[in-house]
C-alpha atoms as an extended CHARMM CRD file, in Angstrom:
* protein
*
        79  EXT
         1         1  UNK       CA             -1.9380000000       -5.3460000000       10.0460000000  PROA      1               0.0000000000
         2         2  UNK       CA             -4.5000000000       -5.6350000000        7.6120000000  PROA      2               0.0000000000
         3         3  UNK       CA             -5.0600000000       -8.5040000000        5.0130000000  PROA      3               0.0000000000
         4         4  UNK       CA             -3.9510000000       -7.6300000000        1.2390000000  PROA      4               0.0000000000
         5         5  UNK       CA             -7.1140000000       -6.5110000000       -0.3950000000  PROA      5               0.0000000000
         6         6  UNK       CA             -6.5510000000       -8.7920000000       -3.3930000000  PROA      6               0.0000000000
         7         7  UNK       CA             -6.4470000000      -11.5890000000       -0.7920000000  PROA      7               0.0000000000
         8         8  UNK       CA             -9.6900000000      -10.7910000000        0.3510000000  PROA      8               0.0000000000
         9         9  UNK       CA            -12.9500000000      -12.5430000000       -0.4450000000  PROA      9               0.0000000000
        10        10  UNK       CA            -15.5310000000      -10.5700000000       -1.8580000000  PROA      10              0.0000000000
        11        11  UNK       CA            -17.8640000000      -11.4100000000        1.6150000000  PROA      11              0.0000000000
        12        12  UNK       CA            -15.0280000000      -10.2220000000        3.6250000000  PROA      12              0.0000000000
        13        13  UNK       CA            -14.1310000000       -7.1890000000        1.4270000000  PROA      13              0.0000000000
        14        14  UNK       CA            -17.4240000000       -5.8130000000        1.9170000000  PROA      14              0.0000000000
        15        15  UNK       CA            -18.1780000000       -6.3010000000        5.5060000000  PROA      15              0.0000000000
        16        16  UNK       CA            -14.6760000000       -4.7580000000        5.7400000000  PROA      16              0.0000000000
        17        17  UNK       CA            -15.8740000000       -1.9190000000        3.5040000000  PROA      17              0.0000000000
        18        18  UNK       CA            -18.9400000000       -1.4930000000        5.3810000000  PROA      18              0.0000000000
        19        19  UNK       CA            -17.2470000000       -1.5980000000        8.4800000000  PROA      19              0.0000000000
        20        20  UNK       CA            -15.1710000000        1.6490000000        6.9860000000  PROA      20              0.0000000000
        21        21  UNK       CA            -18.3350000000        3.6560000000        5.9430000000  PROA      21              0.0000000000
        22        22  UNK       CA            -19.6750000000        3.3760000000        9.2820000000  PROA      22              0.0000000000
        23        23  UNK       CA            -16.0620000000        4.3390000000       10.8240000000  PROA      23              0.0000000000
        24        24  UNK       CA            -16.0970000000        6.9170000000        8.2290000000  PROA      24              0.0000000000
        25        25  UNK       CA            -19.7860000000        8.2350000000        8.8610000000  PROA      25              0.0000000000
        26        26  UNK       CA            -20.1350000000        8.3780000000       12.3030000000  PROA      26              0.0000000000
        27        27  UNK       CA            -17.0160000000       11.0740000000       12.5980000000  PROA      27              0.0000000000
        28        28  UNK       CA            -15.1990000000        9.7870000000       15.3460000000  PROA      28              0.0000000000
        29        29  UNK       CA            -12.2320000000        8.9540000000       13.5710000000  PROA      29              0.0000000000
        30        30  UNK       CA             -8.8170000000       11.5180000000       12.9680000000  PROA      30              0.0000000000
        31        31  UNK       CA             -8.4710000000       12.8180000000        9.9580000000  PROA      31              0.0000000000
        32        32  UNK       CA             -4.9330000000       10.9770000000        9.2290000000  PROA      32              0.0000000000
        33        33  UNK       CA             -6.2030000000        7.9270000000       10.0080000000  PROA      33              0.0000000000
        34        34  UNK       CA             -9.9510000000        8.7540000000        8.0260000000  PROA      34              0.0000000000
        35        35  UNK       CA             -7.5670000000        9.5820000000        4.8200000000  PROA      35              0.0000000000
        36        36  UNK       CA             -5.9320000000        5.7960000000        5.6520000000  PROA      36              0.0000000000
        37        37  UNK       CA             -9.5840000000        3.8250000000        5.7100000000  PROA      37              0.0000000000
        38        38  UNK       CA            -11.1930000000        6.1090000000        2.5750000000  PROA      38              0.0000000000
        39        39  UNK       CA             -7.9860000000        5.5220000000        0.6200000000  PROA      39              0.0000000000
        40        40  UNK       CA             -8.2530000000        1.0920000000        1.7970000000  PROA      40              0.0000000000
        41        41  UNK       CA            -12.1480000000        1.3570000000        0.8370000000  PROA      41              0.0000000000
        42        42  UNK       CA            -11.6730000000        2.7970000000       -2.2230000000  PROA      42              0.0000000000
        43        43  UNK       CA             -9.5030000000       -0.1350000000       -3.1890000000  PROA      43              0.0000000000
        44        44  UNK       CA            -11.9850000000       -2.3660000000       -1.1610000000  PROA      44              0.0000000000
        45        45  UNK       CA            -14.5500000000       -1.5130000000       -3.5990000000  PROA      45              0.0000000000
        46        46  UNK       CA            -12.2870000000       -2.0060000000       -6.8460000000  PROA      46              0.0000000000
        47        47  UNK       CA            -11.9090000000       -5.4740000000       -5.6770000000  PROA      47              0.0000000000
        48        48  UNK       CA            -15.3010000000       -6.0630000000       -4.8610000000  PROA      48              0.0000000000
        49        49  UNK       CA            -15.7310000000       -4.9240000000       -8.4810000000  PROA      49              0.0000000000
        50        50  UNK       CA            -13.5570000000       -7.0370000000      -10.2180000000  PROA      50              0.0000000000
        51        51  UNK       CA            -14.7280000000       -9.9780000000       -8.1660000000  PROA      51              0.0000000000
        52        52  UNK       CA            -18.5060000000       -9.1620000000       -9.2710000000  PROA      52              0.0000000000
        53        53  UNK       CA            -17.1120000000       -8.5860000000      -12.8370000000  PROA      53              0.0000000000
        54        54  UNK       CA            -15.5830000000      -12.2200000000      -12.9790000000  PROA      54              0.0000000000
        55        55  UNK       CA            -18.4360000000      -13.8850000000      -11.3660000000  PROA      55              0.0000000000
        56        56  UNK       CA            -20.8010000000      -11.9450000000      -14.3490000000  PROA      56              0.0000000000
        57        57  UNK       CA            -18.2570000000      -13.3610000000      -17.1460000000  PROA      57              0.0000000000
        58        58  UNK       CA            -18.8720000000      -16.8350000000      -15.8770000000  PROA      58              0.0000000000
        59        59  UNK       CA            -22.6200000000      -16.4520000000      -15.6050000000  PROA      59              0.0000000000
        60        60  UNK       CA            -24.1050000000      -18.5210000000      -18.4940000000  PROA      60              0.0000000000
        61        61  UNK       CA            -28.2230000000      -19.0880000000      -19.2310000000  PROA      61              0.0000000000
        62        62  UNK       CA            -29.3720000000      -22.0350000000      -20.6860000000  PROA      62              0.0000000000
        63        63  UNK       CA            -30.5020000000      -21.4800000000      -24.7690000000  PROA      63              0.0000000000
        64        64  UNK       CA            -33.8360000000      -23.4040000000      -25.4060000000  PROA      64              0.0000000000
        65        65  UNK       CA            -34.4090000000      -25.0590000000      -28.8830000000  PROA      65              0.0000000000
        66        66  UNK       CA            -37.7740000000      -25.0910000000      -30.4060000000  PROA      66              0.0000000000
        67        67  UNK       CA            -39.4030000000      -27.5860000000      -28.3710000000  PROA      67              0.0000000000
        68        68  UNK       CA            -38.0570000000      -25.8550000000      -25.1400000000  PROA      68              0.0000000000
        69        69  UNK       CA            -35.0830000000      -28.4530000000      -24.7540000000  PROA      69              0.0000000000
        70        70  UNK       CA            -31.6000000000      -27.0640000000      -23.5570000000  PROA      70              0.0000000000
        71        71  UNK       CA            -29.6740000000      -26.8190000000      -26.4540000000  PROA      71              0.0000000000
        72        72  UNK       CA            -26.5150000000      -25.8360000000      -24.8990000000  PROA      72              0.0000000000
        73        73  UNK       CA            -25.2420000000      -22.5240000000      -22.8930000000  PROA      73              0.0000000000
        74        74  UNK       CA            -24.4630000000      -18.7660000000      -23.9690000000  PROA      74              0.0000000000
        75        75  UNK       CA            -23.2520000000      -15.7920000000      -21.9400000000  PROA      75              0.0000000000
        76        76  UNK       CA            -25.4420000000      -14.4030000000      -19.9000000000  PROA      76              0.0000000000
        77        77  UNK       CA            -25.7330000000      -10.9380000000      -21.8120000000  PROA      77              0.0000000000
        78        78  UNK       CA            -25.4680000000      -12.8150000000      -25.1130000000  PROA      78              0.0000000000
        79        79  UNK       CA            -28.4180000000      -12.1180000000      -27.5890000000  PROA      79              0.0000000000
């Protein structure tokens, strides 16, 4: 049986997810079991998502003072 998605790392959700889209594109599969792998990709790519989300939130840059020293950390879509 497959691994719970939310188990998953985000490397082995996507080569997972990948491995789906090819399943998926090259026809070959039944149509019960094409429903199955669209409906686990779909949540494949929600936690993919949420993984890239979380990684963003804990993305800081480095803010410069004046004289081009760091002066501490900010997020990384701060202004």
């Amino acid at each position: 049986m497959a691994a719970d998605v939310k188990t998953l790392s985000f490397e082995k959700a996507v080569e997972e997810l990948e491995q789906i889209v090819s399943a998926l594109e090259r026809g070959d599969v039944a149509l019960d079991r094409s429903i199955e792998i669209y409906e686990r990709g779909e949540a494949l790519k929600k936690h993919c998502e949420a993984l890239l989300k979380a990684a963003e939130d804990r993305i800081e840059k480095i803010r410069l003072d004046r004289a081009g020293k760091p002066a501490g950390t900010e997020p990384l879509d701060g202004a």
